[in-house]
N, C-alpha and C positions, 0 to 999 in steps of 0.2 A: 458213627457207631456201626459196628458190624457182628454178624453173629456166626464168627469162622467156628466154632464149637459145634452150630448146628447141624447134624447128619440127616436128622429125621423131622419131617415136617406135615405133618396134617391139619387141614383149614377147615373146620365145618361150615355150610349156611353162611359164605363171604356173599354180603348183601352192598356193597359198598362199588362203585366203577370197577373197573378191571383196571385202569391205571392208577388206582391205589393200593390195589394188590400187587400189580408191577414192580411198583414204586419200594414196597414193604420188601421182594421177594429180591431185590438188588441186593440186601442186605445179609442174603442170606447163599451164599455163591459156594460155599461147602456143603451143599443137600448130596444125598443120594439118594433119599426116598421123599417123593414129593408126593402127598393125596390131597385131593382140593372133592368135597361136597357141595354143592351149590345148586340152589332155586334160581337163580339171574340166568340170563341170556350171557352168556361167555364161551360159547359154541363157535367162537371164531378159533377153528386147527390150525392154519396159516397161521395166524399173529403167535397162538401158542406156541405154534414148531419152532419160531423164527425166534422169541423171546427166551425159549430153552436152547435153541442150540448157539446163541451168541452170550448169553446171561447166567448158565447152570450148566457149566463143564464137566462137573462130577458127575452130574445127575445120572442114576442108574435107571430109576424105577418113577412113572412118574402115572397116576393113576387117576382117574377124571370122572366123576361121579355127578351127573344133574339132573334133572329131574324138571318136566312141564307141568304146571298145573292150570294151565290156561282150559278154558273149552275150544279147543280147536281141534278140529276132528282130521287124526292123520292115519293114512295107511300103514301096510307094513313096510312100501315100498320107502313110504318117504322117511320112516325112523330109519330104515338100513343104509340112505342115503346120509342120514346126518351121523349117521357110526360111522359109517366107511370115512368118513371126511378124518376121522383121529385114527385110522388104521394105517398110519404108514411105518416106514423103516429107520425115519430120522433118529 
């Protein structure tokens, strides 16, 4: 099953592994707008960069929203380091 119809795609609150999302988003190889919401640790840029630019050839737009609610107490320095990490040109 494949879902080549699909162009647009938004995931709220994927509480599930990231290689079940993986695994879901293979199916999905005609996106061009990808948005993913998420509370999970899925903050891995590398795996993302490397899963979209071998698995979502179309993909134009792909927008990554999450969110900590742990109590760990972080600077400003170190959220700017975990952005900078999805800030590139792939």
């Amino acid at each position: 099953m494949h879902f080549q119809q699909l162009t647009s795609l938004t995931i709220e609150d994927f509480h599930a592994p990231i290689d079940e999302l993986e695994s879901f988003l293979l199916l999905t190889s005609s996106l061009h707008y990808l948005k993913l919401t998420n509370g999970e640790n899925m903050l891995d840029s590398k795996r993302w960069e490397q899963f979209i630019s071998i698995n979502l050839h179309q993909l134009e737009k792909f927008e990554f929203y999450f969110y900590d609610w742990r109590p760990i107490e972080h600077t400003p320095t170190d959220l700017e380091l975990i952005i900078d990490k999805f800030r590139t040109r792939f």
